[in-house]
C-alpha positions in Angstrom: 164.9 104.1 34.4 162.4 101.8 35.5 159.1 100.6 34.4 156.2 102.1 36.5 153.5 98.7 37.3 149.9 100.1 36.4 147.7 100.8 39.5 145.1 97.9 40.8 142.4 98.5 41.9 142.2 97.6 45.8 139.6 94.5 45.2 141.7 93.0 42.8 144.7 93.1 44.9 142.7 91.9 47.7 141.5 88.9 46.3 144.6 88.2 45.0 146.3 88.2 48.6 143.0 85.8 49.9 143.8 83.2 47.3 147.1 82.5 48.3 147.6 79.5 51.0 149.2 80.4 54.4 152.6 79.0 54.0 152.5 81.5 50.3 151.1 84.5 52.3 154.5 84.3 54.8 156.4 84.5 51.6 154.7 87.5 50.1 156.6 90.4 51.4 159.9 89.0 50.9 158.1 88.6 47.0 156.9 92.0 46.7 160.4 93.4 47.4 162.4 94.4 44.3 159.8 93.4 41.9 159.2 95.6 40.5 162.8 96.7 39.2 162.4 93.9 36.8 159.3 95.2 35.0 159.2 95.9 31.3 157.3 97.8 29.3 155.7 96.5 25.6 154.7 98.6 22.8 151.1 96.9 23.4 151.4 98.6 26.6 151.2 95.5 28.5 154.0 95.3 31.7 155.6 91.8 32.4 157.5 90.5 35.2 159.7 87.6 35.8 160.7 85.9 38.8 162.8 82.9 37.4 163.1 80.9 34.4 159.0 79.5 34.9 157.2 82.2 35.6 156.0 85.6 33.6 153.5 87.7 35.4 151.5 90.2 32.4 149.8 93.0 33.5 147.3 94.3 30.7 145.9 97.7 31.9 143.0 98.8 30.7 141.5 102.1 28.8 142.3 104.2 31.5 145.3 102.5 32.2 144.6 100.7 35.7 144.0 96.7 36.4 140.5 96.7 37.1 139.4 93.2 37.0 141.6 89.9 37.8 141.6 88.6 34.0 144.2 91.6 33.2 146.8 89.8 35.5 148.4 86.4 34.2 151.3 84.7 35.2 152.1 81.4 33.2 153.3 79.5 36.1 151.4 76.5 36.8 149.9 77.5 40.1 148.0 80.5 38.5 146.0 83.1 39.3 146.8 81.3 43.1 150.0 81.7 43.0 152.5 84.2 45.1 154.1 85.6 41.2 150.8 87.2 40.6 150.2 88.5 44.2 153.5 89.5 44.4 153.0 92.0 41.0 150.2 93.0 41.9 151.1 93.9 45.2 153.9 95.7 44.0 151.7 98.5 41.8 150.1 101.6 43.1 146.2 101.0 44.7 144.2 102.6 42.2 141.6 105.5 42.6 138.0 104.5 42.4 137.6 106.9 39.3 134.7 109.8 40.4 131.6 109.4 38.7 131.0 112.0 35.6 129.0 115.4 36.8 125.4 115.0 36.7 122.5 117.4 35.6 120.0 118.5 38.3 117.4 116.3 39.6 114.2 118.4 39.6 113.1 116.3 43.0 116.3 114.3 44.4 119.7 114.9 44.8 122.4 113.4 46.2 125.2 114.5 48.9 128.8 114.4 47.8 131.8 112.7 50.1 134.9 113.1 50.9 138.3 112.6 48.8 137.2 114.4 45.2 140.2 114.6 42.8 138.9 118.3 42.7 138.9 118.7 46.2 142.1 121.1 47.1 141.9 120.2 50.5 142.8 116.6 49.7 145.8 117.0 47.3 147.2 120.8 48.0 146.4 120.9 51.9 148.5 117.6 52.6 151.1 118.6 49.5 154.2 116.3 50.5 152.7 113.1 49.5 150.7 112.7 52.5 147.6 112.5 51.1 146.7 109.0 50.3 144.0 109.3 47.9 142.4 112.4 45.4 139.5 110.4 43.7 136.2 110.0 45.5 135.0 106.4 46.4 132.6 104.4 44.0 129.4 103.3 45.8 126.5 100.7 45.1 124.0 102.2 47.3 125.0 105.7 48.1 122.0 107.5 47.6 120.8 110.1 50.5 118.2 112.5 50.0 119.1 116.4 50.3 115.9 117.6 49.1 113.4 115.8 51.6 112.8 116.2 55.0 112.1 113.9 57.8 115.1 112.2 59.6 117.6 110.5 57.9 116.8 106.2 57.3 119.1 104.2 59.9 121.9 102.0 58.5 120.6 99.0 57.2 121.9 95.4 58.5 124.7 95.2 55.8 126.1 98.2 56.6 126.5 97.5 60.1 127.7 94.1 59.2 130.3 95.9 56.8 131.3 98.7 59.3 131.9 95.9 62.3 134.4 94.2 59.7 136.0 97.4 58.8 136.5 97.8 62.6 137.9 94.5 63.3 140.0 94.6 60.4 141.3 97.9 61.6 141.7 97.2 65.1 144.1 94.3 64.2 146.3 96.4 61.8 146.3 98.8 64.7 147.5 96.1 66.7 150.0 94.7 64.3 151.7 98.2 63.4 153.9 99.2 60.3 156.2 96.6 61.1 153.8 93.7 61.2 151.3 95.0 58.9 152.3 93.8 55.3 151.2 93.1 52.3 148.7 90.3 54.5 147.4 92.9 56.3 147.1 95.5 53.9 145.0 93.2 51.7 142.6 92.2 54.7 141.9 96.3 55.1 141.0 96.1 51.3 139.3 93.6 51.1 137.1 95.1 54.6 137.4 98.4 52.5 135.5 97.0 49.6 132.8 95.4 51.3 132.2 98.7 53.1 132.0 100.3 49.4 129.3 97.9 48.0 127.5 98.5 51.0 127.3 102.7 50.6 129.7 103.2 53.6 132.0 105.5 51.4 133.6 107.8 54.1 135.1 104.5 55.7 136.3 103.3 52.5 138.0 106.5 52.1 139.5 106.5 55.3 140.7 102.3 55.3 142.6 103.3 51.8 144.4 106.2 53.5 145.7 104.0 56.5 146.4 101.2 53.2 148.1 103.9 51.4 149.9 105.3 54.7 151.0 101.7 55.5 152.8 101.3 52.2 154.9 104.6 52.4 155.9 104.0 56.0 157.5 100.7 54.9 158.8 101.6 52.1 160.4 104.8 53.4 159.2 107.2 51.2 160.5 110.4 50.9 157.9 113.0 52.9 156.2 110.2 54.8 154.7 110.9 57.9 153.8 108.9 61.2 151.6 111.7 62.2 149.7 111.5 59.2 149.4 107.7 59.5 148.4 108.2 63.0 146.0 110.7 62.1 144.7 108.3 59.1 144.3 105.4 61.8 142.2 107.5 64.0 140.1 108.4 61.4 139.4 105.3 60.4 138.3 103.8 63.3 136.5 106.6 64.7 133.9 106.4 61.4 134.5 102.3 61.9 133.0 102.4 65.9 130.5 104.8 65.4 129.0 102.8 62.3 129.6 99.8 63.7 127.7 100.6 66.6 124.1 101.4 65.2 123.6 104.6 66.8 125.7 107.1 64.0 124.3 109.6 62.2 123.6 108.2 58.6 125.2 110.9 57.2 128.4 109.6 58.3 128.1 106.4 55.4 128.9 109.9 52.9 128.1 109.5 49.2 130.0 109.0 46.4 128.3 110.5 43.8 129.0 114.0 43.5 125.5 115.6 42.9 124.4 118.8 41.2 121.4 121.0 42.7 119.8 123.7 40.6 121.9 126.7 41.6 119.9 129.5 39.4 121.3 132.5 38.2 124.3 133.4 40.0 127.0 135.8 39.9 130.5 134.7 41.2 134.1 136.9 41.2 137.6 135.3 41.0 139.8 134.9 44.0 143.0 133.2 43.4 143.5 130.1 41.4 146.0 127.1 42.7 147.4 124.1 41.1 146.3 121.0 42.6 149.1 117.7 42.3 148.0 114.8 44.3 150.2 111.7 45.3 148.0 109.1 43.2 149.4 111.1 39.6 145.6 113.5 39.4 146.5 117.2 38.5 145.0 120.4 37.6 143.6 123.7 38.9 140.6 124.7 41.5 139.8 128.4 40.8 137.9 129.7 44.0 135.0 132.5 43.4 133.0 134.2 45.5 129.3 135.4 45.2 128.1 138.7 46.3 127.1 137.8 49.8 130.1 136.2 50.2 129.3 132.6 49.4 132.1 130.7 48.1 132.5 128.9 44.8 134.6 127.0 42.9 135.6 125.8 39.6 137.8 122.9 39.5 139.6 121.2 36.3 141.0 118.2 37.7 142.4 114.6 35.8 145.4 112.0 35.4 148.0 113.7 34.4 149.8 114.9 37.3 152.7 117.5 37.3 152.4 118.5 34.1 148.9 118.9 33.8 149.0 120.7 37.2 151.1 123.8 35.8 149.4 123.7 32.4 145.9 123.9 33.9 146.2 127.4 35.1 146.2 129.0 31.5 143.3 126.1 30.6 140.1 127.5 28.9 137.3 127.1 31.6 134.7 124.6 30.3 131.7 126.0 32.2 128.4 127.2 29.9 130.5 128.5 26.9 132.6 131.0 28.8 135.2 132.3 26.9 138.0 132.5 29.6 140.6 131.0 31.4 141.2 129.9 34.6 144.5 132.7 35.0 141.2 134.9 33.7 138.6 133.5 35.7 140.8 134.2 38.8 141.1 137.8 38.4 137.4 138.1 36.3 134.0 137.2 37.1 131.1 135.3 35.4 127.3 135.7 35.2 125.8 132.0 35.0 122.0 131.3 34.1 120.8 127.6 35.1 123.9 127.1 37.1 124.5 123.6 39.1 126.0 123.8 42.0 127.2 120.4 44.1 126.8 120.3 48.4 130.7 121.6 48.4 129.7 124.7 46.7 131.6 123.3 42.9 130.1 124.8 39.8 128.8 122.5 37.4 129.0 122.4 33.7 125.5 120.9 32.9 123.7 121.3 29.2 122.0 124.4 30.2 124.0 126.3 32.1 125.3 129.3 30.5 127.9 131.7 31.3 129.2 135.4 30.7 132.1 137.1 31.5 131.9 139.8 33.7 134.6 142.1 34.9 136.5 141.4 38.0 136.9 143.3 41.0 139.7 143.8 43.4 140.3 142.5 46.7 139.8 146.1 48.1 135.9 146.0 47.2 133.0 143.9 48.1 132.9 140.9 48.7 136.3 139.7 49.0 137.2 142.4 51.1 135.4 140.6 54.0 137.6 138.3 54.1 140.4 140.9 55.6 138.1 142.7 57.6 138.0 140.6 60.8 141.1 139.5 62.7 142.6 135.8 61.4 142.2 134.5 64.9 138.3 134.8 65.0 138.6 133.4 61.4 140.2 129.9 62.8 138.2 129.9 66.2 134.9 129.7 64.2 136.9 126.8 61.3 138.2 125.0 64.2 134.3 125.6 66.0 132.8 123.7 62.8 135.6 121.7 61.1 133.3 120.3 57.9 134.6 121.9 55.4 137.4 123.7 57.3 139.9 122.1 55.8 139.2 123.6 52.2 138.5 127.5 53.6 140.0 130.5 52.8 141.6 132.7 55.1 142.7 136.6 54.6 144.6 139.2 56.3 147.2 141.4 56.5 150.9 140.8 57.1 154.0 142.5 57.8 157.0 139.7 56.7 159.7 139.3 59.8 162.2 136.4 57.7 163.0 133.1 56.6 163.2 131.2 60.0 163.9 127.3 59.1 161.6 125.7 56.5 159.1 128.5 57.2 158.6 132.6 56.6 157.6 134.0 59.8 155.0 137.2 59.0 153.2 139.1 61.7 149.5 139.8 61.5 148.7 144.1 61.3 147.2 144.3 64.2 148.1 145.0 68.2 149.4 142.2 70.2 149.3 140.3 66.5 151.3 136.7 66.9 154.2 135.6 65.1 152.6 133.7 61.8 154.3 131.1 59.9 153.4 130.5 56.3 154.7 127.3 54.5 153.7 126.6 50.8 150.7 125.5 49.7 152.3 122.8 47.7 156.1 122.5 47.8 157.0 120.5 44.9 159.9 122.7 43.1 158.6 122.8 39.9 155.4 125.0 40.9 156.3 128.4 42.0 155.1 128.6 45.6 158.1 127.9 47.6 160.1 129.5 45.1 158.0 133.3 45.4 158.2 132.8 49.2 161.9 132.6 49.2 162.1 136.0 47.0 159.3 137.6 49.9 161.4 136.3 52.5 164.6 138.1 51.5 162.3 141.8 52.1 161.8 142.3 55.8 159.3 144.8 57.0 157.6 144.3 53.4 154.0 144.5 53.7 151.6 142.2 52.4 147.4 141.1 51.6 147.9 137.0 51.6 144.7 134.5 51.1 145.6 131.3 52.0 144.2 128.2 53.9 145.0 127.7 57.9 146.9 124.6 58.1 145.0 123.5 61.7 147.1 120.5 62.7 150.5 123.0 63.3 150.1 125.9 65.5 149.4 129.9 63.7 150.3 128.0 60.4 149.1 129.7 57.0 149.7 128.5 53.7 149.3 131.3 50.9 147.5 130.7 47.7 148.1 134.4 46.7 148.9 137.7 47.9 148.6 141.5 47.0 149.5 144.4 48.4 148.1 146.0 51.3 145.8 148.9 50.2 148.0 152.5 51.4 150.9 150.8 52.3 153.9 152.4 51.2 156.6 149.3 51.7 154.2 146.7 49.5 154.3 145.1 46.4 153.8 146.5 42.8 152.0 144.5 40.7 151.3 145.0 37.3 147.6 146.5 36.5 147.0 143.0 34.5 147.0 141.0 37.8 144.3 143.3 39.7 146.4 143.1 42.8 146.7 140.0 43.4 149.2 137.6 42.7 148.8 133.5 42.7 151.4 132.1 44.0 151.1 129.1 42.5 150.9 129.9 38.5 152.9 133.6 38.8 156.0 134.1 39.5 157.0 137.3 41.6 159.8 139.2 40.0 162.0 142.1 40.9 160.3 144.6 39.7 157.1 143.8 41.8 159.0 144.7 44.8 159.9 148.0 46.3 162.8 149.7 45.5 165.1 151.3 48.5 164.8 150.5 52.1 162.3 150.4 54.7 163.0 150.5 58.7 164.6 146.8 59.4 162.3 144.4 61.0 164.3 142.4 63.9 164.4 138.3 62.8 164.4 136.3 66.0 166.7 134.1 66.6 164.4 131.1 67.0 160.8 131.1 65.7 159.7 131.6 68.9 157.6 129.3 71.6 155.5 126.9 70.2 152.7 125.7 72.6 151.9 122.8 70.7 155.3 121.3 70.5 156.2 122.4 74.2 153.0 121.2 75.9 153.7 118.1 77.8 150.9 116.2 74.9 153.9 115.2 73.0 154.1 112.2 75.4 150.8 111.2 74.4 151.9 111.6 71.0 155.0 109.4 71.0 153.2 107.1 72.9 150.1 106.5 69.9 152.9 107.1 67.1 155.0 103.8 69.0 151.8 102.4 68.6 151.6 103.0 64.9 154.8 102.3 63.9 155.5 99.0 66.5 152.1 98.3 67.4 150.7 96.4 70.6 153.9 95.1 71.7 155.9 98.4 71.2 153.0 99.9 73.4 153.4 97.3 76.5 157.1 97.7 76.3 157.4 101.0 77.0 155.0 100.5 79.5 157.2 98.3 81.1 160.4 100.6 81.3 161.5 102.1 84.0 159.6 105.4 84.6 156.3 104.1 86.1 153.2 105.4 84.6 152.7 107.9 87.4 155.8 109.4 87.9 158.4 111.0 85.9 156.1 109.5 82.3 152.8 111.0 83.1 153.9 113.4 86.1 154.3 116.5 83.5 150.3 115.8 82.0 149.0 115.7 85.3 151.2 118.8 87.0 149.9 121.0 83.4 146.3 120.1 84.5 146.0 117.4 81.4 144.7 114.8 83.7 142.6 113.2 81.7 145.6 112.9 78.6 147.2 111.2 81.6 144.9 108.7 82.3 144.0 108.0 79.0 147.4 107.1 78.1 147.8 105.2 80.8 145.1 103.3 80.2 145.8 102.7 76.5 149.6 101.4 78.2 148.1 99.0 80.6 145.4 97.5 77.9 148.5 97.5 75.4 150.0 94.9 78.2 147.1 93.3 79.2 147.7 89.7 77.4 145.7 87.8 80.2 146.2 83.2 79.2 144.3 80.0 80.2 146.1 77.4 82.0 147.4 75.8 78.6 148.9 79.4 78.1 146.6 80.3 75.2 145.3 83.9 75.2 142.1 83.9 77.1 141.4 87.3 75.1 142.7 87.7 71.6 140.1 90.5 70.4 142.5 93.3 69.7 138.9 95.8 70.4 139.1 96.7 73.8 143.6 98.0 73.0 142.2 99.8 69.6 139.2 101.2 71.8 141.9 102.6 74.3 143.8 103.8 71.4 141.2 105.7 70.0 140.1 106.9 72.8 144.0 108.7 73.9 143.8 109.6 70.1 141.0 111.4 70.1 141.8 113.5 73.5 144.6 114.9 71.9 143.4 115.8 68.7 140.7 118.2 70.6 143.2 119.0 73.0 145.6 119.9 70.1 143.4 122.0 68.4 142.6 124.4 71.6 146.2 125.1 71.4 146.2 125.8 67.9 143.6 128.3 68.2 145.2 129.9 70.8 148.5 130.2 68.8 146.7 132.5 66.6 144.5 134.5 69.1 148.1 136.1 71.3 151.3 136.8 70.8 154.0 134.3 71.5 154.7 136.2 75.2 151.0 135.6 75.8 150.8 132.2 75.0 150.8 129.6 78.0 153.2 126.8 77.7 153.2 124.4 79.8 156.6 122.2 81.2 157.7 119.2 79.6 
């Protein structure tokens, strides 16, 4: 078994790669390779490496067991710390998590806003569960500080900011341009060190974003197991998206996000238990987020998320809750309630555990009373048309309703929503690692057709009438439902318990036809997956890929682009015919230099195709759950 290397932290890594000379930065990938195989472990905790007879790289982690500044990586060769040993080691460990600041206690007259990528944060570590999410810490900031309390319009960006978001965009735009074949360790390194720069100067959304397309870039080369291009695609977007419209001056501040995750004086509340769900992130965070809901139907949660990873993800579910002395659980908190006095609360709606909040138990109450039966009341469709409407904070909603299960068609369980002209709905686990119970209690509902069933879960809104299920119950005067012992209060999660026999019906129920096939799907049989395949051979080749499959034979307005513009997608058409010819625009002085080598006007193209077809994506989405699959239009190929 080998040595894990400890993670480094992105600026250390960074400035490694800038201190190499040119003719050791060609080398480095060919270095990085393998390196890590050789790694050993001391009692001290210290990890060494060797490459030859001369030279011992030591990595010395610190208390929380990351490389945090450059003195904890030596190498005793005699070109140290510039030397391709030490860049090599370091390039070889995980990038490190900017560890999230501690919780702080209300500011009477200032708080401050919270941004993206929290450990905490389900939506970043159980919404994206095979891996694809790149990062579950939120980004450290110098100066990221923005008033919620005050009033007025927001300050503009100051000059470093701009000067550190038209970096980040530059530095983007050329690993855009370079693709996952091109863009090594060299490249990866100029994104982190663009990445930092943006942190010290508050921008902590674009961080966020260049460390996904970092962490994205690293799987795809290394061929990891439940990599996507779509999610690196999606990543890239991103990324430049915040990039330009930072860069650019005329943003909304807001977009810079904060780091700091802030607590506001919440009060006296009194919050119920939905469902609980283990949350298991790719960077080796794990633990449970146990969603409440108030009275009038705000939602709340209590999270309970650190290093530790698998194990402290199925361990955290039966954790006491540390929240104002309460004397529960999070398996009790889930199907209880609590009464809080001098409650914090952060912008995302997470409870706080501050010196003066206090807490009591309360009893819980059952999906089938207020409030959490509003969340079944109103068909899912209008549920995701208004998610999809405003998509801050979409990601991390809740969704209920009621479901009749049709079968196990291919990695997913078809279910059909109880309601007329309902659509075919697939539900895929919520995280499908094997050792947590999701896809494992979805197999047993799959093997009862016509079985009926109450299932909270979140909308997946990048596949089309997705759900993934957090927990279910059964459906109030249903005689074909599940039988769940008092304990649970009808409900079940489907990430901590484990469905058994006994909570299924016994004899047989009218059998439910399983089709063939799971049925049309009008996002994968729209004619857009051209414009997808052309940005992913962007991604994955870059610029050149792009031009050459420009230059093939089907010109860019015939049998290529025909489809787009006979479904009416005229402007997908143009848009990614315009990213092609921009792709192989590569326009040389009489010497044969390039007369333009600015990669910004093929990523603006890029973006630009990119961001057409993530709107256009998402109408079909919500129209996937609005009809059934006869009612759906799909357009030709």
């Amino acid at each position: 078994m080998s040595t894990e290397l400890p993670p480094v932290a992105p600026e250390v890594l960074a400035e490694a790669v800038e201190n190499l000379t040119a003719r050791l930065r060609k080398k480095l990938d060919a270095a990085i390779e393998g390196c890590a195989a050789g790694a050993v472990l001391d009692a001290d905790g210290t990890v060494t490496l060797r490459f030859g007879e001369d030279a011992l790289v030591t990595l010395r982690p610190g208390p929380a067991g990351t490389i945090t500044t450059a003195d904890q990586a030596t190498c005793s060769c005699l070109l140290a710390p510039r030397c391709l040993h030490r860049a090599a080691a370091l390039g070889a460990a995980p990038l490190a998590d900017t560890p999230p600041e501690p919780a702080a206690e209300p500011e009477p007259e200032r708080a401050t806003a919270t941004g993206p990528d929290d450990p905490a944060d389900p939506s970043a570590a159980a919404a994206a569960p095979t891996g694809s999410t790149e990062t579950a810490a939120s980004a450290e900031s110098a100066e990221s500080a923005a008033s919620v309390g005050t009033t007025g319009p927001a300050p503009a960006l100051t000059a470093a900011q701009l000067r550190a978001a038209g970096a980040l965009w530059h530095v983007a735009a050329e690993a855009l341009a370079a693709g996952v074949t091109a863009g090594g360790a060299v490249v990866q390194a100029e994104l982190l060190r663009a990445a930092h720069t943006a942190r010290l100067a508050g921008l902590v959304r674009a961080e966020a974003a260049a460390l996904r397309v970092v962490r994205g870039l690293r799987a795809a080369r290394e061929h990891r197991a439940g990599q996507r291009l779509g999610d690196l695609t999606g990543a890239f977007r991103e990324l430049l998206h915040l990039a330009g419209l930072l860069a650019s001056g005329a943003a909304d501040p807001a977009l810079t996000g904060t780091a700091r995750r802030a607590y506001a004086s919440g009060g006296s509340l009194q919050v119920y238990g939905l469902c609980r769900e283990p949350v298991l992130s790719a960077t080796g965070y794990g633990g449970v987020v146990t969603h409440l809901l108030a009275p009038d139907g705000t939602p709340y949660t209590v999270s309970d998320v650190r290093p530790g990873g698998l194990a402290r993800a199925r361990g955290a579910g039966s954790a006491s809750v540390a929240l104002g002395g309460a004397t529960l659980d999070h398996a009790g908190l889930a199907r209880g309630g609590l009464r809080i006095v001098g409650a914090t609360v952060s912008p995302d709606g997470r409870l706080g555990a501050g010196r003066g909040v206090r807490a009591t138990p309360l009893p819980g109450l059952a999906w089938t009373e207020q409030p959490a039966s509003r969340l079944f009341a109103r068909p899912a469709a209008d549920a995701v048309a208004e998610l999809l409407a405003e998509p801050e904070g979409a990601e991390s909603a809740l969704l209920g309703c009621d479901v009749t299960v049709v079968g196990a068609v291919g990695e997913h369980l078809l279910v059909r929503e109880s309601r007329p002209d309902a659509p075919l709905l697939r539900l895929l686990p919520a995280h499908p690692h094997p050792e947590l119970a999701h896809t494992e209690n979805l197999r047993r509902i799959a093997s009862y057709p016509g079985l009926q069933l109450r299932v909270l879960g979140r909308p997946d809104l990048n596949r089309t009438a997705t759900l993934r299920p957090l927990a279910v119950g059964p459906v109030p005067g249903a005689e074909h439902t599940l039988r769940l012992p008092e304990e649970w209060l009808g409900r079940a999660d489907l990430g901590y318990d484990r469905l058994q026999g006994a909570h299924f019906p016994q004899g047989t129920v009218a059998p439910v036809p399983v089709p063939a096939a799971e049925g049309p799907d009008p996002l994968a049989d729209s004619p857009l997956w051209r414009v997808r395949r052309l940005l992913e051979t962007g991604v994955a080749g870059g610029r050149r890929a792009v031009a050459e499959a420009a230059r093939g034979t089907e010109s860019l307005a015939g049998a290529s682009y025909g489809p787009l513009r006979r479904a009416g997608l005229t402007a997908a058409a143009d848009l990614a015919g315009a990213l092609a010819a921009e792709a192989d625009r590569r326009p040389r002085d009489v010497f044969g230099r390039l007369a333009d080598p600015s990669p910004d006007g093929y990523a603006w193209a890029w973006l630009a195709a990119a961001t057409h077809l993530a709107a256009a994506e998402r109408c079909l989405i919500a129209a996937s759950w609005a009809a059934s699959p006869s009612a759906v239009p799909v357009s030709g190929r």
